[in-house]
GUSE-206169 format. One record per residue (C-alpha): x, y, z; residue in three letters; residue number from 1. Coordinates in steps of 0.001 Angstrom, whole numbers, plus 500000, padded with zeros to 6 digits. Example, Ala and Ser with C-alpha at 12.3 -4.5 7.8 and 13.67 -1.06 7.14 Angstrom:
BEGIN
- u,v,w,rest,nr
- 512300,495500,507800,ALA,1
- 513670,498940,507140,SER,2
END
This chain:
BEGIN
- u,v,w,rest,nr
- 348308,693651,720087,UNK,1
- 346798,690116,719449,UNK,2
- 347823,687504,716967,UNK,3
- 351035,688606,716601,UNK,4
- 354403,686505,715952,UNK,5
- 355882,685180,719323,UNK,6
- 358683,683285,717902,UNK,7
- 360806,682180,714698,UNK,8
- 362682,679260,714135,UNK,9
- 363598,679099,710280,UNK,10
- 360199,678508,708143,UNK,11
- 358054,677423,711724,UNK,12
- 356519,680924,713268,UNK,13
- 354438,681048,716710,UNK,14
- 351889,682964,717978,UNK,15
- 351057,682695,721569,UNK,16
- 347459,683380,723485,UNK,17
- 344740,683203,720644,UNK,18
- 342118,681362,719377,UNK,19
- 341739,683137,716480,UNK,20
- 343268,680005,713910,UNK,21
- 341885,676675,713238,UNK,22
- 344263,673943,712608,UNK,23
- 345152,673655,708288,UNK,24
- 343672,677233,707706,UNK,25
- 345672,679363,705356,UNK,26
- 347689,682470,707102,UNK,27
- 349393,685685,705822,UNK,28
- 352556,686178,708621,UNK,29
- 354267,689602,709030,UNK,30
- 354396,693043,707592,UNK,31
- 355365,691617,704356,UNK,32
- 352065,689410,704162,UNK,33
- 354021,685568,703893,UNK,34
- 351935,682717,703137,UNK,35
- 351834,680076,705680,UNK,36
- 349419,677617,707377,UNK,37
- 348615,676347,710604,UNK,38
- 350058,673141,712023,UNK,39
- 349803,672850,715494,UNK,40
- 347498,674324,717687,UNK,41
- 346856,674216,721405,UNK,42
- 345543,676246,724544,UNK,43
- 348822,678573,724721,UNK,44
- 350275,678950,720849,UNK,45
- 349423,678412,717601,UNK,46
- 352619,676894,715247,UNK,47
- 352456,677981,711764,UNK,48
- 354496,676599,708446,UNK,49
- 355340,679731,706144,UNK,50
- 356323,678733,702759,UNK,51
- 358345,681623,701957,UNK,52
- 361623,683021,703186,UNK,53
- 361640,684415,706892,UNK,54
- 364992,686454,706217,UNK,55
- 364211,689421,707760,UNK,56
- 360954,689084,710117,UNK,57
- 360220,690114,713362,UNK,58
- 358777,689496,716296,UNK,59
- 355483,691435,717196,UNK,60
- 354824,691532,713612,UNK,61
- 350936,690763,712606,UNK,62
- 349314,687524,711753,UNK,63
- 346257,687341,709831,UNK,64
- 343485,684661,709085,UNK,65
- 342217,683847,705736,UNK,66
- 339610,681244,707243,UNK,67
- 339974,678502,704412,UNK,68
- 342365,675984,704459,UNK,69
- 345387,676334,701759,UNK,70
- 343986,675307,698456,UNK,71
- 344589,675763,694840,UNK,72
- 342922,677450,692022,UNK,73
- 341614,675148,689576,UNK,74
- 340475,676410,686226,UNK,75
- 342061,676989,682621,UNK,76
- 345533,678381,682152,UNK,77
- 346873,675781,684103,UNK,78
- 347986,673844,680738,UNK,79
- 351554,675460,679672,UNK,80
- 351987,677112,683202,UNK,81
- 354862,677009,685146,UNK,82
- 353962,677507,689031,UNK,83
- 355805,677199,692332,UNK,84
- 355164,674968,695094,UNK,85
- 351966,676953,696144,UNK,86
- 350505,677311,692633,UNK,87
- 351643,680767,692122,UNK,88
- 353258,681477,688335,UNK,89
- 356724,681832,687968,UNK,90
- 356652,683740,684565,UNK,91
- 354615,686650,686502,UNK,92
- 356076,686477,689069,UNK,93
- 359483,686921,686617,UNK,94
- 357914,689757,685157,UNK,95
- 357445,691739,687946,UNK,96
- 360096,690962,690339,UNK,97
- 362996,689434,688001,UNK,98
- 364937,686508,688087,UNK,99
- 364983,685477,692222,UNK,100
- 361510,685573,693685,UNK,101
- 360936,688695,696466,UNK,102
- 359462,687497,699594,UNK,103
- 354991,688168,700094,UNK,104
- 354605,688359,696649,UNK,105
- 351226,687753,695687,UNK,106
- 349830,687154,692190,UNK,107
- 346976,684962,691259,UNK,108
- 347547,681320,690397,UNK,109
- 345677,681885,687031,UNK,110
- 345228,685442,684609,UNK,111
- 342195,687052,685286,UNK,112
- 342511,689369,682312,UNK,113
- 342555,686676,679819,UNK,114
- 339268,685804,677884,UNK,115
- 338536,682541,677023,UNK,116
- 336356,681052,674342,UNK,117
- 333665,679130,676607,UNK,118
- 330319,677582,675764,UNK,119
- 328266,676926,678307,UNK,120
- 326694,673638,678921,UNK,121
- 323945,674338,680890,UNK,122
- 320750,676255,680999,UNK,123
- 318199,677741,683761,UNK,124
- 316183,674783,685345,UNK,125
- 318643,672487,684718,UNK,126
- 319498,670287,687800,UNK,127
- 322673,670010,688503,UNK,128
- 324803,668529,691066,UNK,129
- 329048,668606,692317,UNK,130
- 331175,667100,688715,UNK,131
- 328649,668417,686307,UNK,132
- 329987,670108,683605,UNK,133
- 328680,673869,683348,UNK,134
- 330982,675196,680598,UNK,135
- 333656,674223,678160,UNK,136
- 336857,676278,676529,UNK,137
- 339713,675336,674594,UNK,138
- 342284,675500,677065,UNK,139
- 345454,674443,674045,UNK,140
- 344575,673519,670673,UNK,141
- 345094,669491,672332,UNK,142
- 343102,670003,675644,UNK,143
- 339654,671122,675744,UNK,144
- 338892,672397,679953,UNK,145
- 335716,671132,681231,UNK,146
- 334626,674004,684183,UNK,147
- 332612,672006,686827,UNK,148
- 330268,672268,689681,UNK,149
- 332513,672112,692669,UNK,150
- 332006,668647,694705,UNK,151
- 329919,670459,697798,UNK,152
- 327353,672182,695382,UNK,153
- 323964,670591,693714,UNK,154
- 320981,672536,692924,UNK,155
- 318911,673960,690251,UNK,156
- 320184,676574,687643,UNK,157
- 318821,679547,687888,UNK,158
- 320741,681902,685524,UNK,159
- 322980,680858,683384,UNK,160
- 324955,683609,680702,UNK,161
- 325399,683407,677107,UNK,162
- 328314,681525,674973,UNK,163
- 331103,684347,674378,UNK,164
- 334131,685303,676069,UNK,165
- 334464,685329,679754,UNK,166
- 337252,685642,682463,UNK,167
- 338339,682612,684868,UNK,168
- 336171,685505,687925,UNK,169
- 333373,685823,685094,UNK,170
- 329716,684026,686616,UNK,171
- 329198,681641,684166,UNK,172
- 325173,680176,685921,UNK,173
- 323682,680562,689666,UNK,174
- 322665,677275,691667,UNK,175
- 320046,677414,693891,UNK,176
- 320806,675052,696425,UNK,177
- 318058,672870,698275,UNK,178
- 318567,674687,701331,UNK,179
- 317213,677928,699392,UNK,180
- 321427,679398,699067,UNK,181
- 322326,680677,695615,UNK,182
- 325600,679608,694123,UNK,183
- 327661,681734,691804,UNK,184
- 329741,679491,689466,UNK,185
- 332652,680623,687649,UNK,186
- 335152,678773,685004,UNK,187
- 337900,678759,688299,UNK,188
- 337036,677088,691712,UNK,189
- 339515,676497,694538,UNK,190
- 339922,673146,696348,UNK,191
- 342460,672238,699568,UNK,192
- 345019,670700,698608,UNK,193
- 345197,668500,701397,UNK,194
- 342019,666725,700796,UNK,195
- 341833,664895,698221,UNK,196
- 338649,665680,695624,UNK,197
- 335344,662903,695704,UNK,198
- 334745,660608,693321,UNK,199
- 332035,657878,692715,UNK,200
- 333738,654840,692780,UNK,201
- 336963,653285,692096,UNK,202
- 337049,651174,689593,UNK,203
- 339361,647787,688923,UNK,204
- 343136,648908,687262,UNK,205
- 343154,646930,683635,UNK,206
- 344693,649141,681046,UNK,207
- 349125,649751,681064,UNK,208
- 350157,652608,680807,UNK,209
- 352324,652210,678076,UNK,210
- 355615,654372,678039,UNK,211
- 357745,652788,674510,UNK,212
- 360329,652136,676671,UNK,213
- 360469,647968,676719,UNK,214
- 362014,647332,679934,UNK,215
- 358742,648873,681637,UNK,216
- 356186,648203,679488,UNK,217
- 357420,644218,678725,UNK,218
- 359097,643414,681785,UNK,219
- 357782,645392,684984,UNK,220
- 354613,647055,683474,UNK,221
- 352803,650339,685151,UNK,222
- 349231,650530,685147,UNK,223
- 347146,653398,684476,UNK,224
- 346143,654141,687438,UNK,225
- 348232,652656,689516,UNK,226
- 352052,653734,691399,UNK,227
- 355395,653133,690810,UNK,228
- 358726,654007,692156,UNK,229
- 361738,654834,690381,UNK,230
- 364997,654962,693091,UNK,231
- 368939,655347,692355,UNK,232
- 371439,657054,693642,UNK,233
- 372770,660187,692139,UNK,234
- 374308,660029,688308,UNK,235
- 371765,657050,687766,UNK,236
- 369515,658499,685917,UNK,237
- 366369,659130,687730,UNK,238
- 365368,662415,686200,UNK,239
- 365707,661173,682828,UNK,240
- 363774,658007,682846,UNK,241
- 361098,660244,684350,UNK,242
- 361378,662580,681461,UNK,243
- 361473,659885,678822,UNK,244
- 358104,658364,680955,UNK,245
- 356818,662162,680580,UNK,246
- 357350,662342,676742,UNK,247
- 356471,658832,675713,UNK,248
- 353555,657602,677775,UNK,249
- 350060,657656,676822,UNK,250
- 348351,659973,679480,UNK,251
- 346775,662849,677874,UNK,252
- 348142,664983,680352,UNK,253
- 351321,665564,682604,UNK,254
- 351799,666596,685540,UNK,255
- 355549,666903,686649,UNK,256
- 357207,668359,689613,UNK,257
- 360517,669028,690949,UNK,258
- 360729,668943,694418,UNK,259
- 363842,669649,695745,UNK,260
- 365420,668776,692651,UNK,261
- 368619,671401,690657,UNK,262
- 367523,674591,689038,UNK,263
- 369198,673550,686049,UNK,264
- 367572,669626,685609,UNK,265
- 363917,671567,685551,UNK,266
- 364806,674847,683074,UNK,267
- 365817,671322,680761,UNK,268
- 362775,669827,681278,UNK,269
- 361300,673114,680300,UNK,270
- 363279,673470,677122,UNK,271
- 363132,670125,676112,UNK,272
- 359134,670062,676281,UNK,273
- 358865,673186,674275,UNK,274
- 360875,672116,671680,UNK,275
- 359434,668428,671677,UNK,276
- 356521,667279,669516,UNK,277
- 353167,665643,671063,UNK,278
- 353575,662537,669012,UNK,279
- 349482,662192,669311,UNK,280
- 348968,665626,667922,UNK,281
- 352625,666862,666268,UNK,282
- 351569,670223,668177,UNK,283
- 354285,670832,671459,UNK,284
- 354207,668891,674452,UNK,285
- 353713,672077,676798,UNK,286
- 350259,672260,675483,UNK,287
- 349522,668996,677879,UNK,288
- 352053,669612,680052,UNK,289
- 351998,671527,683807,UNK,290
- 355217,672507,685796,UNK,291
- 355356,672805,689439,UNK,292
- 358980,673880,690138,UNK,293
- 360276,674085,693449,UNK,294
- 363886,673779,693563,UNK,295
- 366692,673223,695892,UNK,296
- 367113,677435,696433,UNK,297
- 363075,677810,697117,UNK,298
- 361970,677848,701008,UNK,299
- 361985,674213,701982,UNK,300
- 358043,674475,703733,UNK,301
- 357056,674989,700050,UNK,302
- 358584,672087,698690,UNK,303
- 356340,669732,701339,UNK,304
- 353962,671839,699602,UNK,305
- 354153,671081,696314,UNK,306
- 353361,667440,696174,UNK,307
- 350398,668187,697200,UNK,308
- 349381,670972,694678,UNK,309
- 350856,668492,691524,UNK,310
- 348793,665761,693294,UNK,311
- 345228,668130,693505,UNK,312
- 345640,669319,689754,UNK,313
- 346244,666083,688405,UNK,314
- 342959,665040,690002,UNK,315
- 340982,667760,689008,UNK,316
- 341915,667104,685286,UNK,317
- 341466,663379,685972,UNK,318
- 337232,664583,687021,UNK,319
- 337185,666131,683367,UNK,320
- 337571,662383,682394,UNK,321
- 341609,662866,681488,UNK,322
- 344566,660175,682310,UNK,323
- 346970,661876,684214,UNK,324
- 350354,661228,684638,UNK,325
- 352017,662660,687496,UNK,326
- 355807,662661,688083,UNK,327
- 357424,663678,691370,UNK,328
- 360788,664089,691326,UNK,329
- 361789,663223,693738,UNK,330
- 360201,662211,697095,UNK,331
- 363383,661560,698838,UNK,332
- 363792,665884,699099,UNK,333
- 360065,665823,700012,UNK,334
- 360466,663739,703089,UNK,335
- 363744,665687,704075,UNK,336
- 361322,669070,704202,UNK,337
- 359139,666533,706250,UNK,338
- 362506,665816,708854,UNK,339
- 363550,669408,708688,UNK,340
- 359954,670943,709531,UNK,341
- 359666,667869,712299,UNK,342
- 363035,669025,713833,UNK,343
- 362610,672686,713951,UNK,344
- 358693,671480,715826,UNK,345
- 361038,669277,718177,UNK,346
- 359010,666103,717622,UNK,347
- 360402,663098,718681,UNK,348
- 362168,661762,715730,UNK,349
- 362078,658161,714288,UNK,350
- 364529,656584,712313,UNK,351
- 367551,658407,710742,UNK,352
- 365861,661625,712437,UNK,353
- 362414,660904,709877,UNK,354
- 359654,662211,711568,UNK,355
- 357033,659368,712652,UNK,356
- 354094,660328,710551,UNK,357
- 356542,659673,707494,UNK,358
- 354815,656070,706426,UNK,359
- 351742,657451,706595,UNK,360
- 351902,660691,705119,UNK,361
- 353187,658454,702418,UNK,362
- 350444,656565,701966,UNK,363
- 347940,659446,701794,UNK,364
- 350286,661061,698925,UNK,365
- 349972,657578,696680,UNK,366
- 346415,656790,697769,UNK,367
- 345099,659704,695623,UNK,368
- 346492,658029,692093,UNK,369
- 343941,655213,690953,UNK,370
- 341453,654559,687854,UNK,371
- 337892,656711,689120,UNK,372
- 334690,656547,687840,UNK,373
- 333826,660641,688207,UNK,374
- 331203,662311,689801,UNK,375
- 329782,663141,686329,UNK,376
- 329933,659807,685445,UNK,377
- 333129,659786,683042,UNK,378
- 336420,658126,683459,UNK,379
- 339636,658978,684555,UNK,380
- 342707,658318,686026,UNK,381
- 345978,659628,688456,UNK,382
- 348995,657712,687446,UNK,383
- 351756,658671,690112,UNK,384
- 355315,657712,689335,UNK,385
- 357560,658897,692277,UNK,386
- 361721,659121,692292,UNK,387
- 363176,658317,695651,UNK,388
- 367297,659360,696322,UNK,389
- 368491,656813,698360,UNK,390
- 371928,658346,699799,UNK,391
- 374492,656416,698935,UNK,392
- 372125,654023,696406,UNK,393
- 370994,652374,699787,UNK,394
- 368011,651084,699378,UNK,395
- 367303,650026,703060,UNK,396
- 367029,653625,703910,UNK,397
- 363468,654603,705364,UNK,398
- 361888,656492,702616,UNK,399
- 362920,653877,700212,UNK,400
- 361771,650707,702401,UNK,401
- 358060,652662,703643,UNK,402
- 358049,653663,699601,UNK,403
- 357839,649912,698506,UNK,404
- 354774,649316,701270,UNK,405
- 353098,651495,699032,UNK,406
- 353676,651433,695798,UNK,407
- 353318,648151,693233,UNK,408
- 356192,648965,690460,UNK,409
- 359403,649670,692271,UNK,410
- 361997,649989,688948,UNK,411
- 365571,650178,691074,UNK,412
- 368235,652294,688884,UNK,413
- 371588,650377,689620,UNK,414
- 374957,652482,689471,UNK,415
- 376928,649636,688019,UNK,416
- 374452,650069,684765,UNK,417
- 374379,653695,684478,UNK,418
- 378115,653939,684843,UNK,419
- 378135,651318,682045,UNK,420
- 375919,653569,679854,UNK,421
- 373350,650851,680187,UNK,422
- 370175,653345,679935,UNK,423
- 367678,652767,681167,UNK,424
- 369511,651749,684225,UNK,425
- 366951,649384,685492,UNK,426
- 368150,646366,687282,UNK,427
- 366172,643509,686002,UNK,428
- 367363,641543,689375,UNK,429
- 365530,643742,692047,UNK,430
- 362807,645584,690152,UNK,431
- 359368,644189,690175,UNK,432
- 355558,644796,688987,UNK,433
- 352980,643461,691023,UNK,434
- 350475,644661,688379,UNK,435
- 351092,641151,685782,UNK,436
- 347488,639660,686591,UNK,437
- 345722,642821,686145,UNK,438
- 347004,643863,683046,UNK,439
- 348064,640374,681361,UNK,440
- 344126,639989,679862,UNK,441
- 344214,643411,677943,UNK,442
- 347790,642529,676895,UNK,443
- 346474,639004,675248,UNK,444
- 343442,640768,674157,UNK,445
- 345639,643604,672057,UNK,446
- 348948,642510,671598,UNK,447
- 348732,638648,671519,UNK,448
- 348399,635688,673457,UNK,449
- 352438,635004,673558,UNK,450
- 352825,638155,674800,UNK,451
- 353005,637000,678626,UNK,452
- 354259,633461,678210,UNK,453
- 357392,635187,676053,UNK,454
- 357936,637619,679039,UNK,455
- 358033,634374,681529,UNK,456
- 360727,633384,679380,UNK,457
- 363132,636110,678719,UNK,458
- 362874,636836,682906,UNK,459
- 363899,633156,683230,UNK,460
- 366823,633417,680862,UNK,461
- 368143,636517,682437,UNK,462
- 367316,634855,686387,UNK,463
- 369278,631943,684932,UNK,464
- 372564,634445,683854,UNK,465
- 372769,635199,686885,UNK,466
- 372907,632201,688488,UNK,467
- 375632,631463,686035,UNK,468
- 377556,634361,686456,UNK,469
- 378613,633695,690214,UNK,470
- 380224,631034,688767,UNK,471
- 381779,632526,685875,UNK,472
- 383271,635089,688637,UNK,473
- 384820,632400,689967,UNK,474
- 386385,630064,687056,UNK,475
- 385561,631524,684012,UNK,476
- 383108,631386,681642,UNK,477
- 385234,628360,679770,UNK,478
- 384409,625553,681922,UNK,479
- 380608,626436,681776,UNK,480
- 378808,623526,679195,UNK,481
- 377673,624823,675467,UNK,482
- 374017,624526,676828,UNK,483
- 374974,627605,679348,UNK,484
- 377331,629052,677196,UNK,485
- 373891,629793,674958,UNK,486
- 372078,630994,678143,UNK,487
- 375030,633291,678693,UNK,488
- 374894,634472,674736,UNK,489
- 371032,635026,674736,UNK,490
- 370786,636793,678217,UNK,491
- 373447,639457,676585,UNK,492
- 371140,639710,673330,UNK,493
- 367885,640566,675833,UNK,494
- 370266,643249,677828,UNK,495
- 371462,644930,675265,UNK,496
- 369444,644502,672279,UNK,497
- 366539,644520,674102,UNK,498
- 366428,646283,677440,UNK,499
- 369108,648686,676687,UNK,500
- 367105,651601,674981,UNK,501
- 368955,654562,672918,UNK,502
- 366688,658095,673396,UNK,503
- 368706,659287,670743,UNK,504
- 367770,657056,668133,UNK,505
- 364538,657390,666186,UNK,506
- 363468,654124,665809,UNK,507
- 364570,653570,669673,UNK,508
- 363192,655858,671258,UNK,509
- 360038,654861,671587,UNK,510
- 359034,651600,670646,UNK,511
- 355227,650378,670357,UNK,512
- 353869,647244,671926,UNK,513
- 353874,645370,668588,UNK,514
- 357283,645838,667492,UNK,515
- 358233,644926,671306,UNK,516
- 356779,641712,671192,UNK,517
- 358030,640914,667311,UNK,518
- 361203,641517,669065,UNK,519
- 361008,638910,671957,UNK,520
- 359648,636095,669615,UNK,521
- 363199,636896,667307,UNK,522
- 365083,636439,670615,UNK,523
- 363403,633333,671759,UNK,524
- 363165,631994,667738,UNK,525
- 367131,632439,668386,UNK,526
- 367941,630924,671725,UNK,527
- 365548,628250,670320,UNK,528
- 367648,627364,667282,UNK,529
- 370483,627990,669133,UNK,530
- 369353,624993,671502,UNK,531
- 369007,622903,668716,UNK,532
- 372796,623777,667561,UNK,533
- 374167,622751,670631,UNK,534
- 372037,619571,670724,UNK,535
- 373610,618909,666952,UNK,536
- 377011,619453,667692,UNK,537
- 377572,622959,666509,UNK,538
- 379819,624765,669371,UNK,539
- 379138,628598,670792,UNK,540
- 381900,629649,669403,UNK,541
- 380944,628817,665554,UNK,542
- 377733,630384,666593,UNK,543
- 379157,633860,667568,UNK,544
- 381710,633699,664981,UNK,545
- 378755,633555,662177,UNK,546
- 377547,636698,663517,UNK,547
- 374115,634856,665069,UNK,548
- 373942,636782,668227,UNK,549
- 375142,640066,667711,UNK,550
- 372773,640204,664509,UNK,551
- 369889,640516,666142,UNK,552
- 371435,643280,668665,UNK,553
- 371705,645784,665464,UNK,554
- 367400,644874,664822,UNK,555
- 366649,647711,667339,UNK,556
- 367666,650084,665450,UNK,557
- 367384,648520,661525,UNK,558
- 363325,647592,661742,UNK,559
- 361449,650741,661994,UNK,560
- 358395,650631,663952,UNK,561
- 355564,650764,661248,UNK,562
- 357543,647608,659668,UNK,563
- 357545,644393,661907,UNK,564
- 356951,642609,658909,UNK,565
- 360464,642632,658360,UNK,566
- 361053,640251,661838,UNK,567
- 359791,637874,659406,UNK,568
- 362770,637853,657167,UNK,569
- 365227,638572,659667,UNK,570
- 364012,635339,660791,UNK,571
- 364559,633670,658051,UNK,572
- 367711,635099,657099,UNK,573
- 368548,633553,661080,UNK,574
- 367405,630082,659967,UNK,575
- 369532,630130,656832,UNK,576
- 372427,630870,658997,UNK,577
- 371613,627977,661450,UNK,578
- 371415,625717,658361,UNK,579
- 374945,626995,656769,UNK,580
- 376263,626064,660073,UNK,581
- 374362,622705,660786,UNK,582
- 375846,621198,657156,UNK,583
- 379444,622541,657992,UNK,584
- 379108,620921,661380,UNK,585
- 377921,617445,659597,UNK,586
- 381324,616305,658473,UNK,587
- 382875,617017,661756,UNK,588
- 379977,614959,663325,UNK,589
- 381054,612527,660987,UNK,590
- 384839,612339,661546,UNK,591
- 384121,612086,665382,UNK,592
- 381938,609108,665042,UNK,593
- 384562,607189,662771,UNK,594
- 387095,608140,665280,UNK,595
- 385589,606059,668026,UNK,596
END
């Protein structure tokens, strides 16, 4: 019998003598029907991925063609879904087979019972071409799905049916193509998930994509648009930044997936979402939220997978003129499916047993996040934010190093931090955003022109602590002159009354650009007085002992964030304090000059 399995080695199956495959193209392996796709192909076998558990098949079994590449279905009902790493529900799935998922189970990636609302945008004689919109439904009561011509088609409408309720199989118009093909268009088309979907033109990154958490957004902004990186060893807190980025930040829509990550950190980002409130529309964040889950226990092929499924929905919303923000958690387990798949294929490995093509493979993933002018003419944008898993927080380790020739926001999470319940655990020290020139003109334009000169300043007081704190390692913090000592004092303020950030607190949790940047002119107002203390004779000590510095620490939390009008009299309230301690500093001035 012909096309029929030759060999297993784990997820990697063989088929030798046939010419029946093309290289990418979707395959259903065994008895049992298991989803896989080819890989390798040459005059004597064919090597195919599966992406579900082998347990149990056998040589000789069949091997079947689908003759499309693997590729996702993209229409509505994504929104508050829950899918695996190849796009296929885990609530039906649930449903029908329990709690663990059965091996060839196949359900469609979207209900094809459910009716949806649509009105239909377009009518016969129309001319249309790949983008257009053809119909429109309310997808949540916060996201309205735009159901387009798929990229490859253009044509003129021939048919096209009445508003009412349809199906996501449902023709919603016929194209007649130029070439004298109809087209039958439906609310759902399928793309590959591999390639990623055409746009017009890519336009230049200038908005931030603003989180409310002020060690990104002041320090080492993101751009809409653009990537970032978020590695730390384990307990640092990688999963939970990215869930306070998934909350907080303004994308209209999210896009996060686990990838390798514990069972138990994604049924919390489940729980959490449903119970949380969409600040922009008080309804719950599910409704702009999608789940691609595809934990440690799931079939490791899958997991390479699933990247690239988060990666094609993201961009399909992004066509309907959406921002997108995608979070991968994390990449490190991505790239060990990548060195595990490589192995079992016996490629020649590169370093730390990574497979070769790892840099580049890579660079495709992040290459598909950017700021797009659409095929329809709208705008839209992929924001990818990716957590890496160092072993052993070292961040020299391949995946890590060919991360940072990729991405332009690389926010290292330092154990020393977390383990001092310094959250988020960002080190100031290492992390960087490469992304200051493109966005400093919007943040001048909307925030103010201090903004950016402010920032300068608070990174130079906290490069300049330390400098200082070598020394202090050494001999003490004693010896160090009052001039330093205020350095020292100021740089502790901006930690933890500034970059420190409590998600527990209300008026911390999120924090808006204006109160941010209230918040840095009341810690430079301060280290500025302070200056002037030290240069009138008033000594660190007096300072701290008036309360000067840890006053402002407690602002974080006493200023809500519809009232920065009140920096204004904390700052005042800080000037009467600095004159109180400038008049009891004058006789002491005094004594010491009759002394000499």
């Amino acid at each position: 019998m012909k096309d029929t399995i030759y060999s297993i080695n784990g997820p990697v199956v063989t088929v030798r003598d046939t010419d029946s495959f093309g290289m990418m193209e979707m395959v259903y392996v065994g008895n049992a029907g298991l989803i896989g796709e080819v890989i390798h192909v040459s005059d004597d076998r064919t090597t195919i991925q599966v992406y579900e558990n082998t347990t149990g098949l056998s040589v000789g079994e069949p091997v079947k063609g689908t003759g499309a590449p693997l590729s996702a279905t993209l229409g509505p009902g994504i929104m508050e879904n829950i899918f695996d790493g190849i796009e296929r529900p885990l609530g039906e799935i649930a449903e029908k087979n329990g709690a663990f998922i059965a091996t060839g189970v196949h359900v469609s990636s979207l209900d094809e019972t459910r009716k949806w609302d649509v009105t239909v945008t377009v009518k016969p004689g129309a001319s249309v071409r790949g983008g257009d919109v053809i119909a429109t439904c309310p997808e949540t009561s916060i996201i309205t799905h735009k159901s387009m011509v798929p990229p490859d088609v253009s044509g003129t409408v021939i048919w096209a049916a009445e508003d009412g309720a349809y199906t996501v199989t449902d023709p919603i118009c016929k194209v007649k193509t130029p070439e004298g093909e109809e087209k039958t268009l439906c609310l759902a088309q399928r793309w590959p998930i591999r390639v990623p979907r055409p746009v017009q033109d890519r336009e230049v990154i200038g908005r931030p994509l603003i989180t409310g958490q002020r060690v990104i957004d002041t320090l080492f902004p993101i751009a809409k648009g653009g990537v970032a990186a978020i590695p730390g060893g384990f307990g640092t807190g990688k999963t939970m930044t990215q869930h306070q980025l998934a909350k907080w930040c303004d994308a209209d829509i999210i896009i996060y997936v686990g990838c390798g990550e514990r069972g138990n950190e994604m049924t919390q980002v489940l729980n959490e979402f449903r119970e949380l409130e969409d600040p922009k529309s008080g309804k719950p964040m599910t409704q702009r939220t999608v789940l691609i889950a595809n934990t440690s226990n799931m079939p490791v092929a899958a997991r390479e997978a699933s990247i690239y499924t988060g990666i094609t929905l993201a961009e399909y919303y992004r066509d309907m003129g959406y921002d997108v923000a995608m979070m991968a958690d994390s990449t490190s387990r991505w790239a060990e499916a990548l060195r595990e798949i490589s192995g079992r294929l016996e490629e020649m490995p590169a370093e730390e047993g990574f497979p070769a093509y790892l840099p580049s493979r890579l660079a495709a993933f992040y290459e598909r996040a950017g700021c797009v002018k659409n095929l329809n003419g709208s705008t839209g944008s992929v924001s990818v934010i990716g957590a890496v898993s160092p072993q052993g927080s070292d961040f020299s380790e391949p995946v890590t190093q060919n991360t940072k020739r990729f991405v332009r926001c690389f926010l290292a999470l330092d154990k020393s931090l977390a383990y001092a319940r310094h959250y988020p655990a960002i080190n100031w020290t290492i992390s960087y955003s490469e992304y200051y020139e493109d966005l400093d003109p919007y943040y001048i334009a909307n925030v103010g022109e201090d903004f950016c000169k402010m920032r300068g300043r608070m990174l130079g007081l906290l490069s300049e602590e330390n400098k200082l704190m070598e020394i202090v390692k050494l001999i003490g913090s004693d010896v160090l002159p009052d001039s330093q000592k205020v350095t020292l004092e100021v740089a502790r303020v901006i930690r933890v009354g500034f970059l420190q950030q409590n998600a527990f607190h209300k008026n911390d949790t999120y924090v808006p650009l204006s109160k941010q940047m209230w918040m840095m002119e009341a810690i430079l107002h301060l280290y500025d007085r302070a200056v002037e203390l030290v240069g009138a004779g008033v000594p660190v000590s007096a300072m701290s002992e008036a309360g000067l510095f840890d006053k402002l620490i407690k602002v974080k939390y006493e200023i809500p964030n519809d009232k920065p009008e009140m920096f204004g009299q904390y700052n005042q309230e800080l000037d009467a304090m600095c004159a109180e301690l400038l008049e009891k500093q004058k006789p002491l001035n005094a004594a010491k000059a009759e002394g000499k």
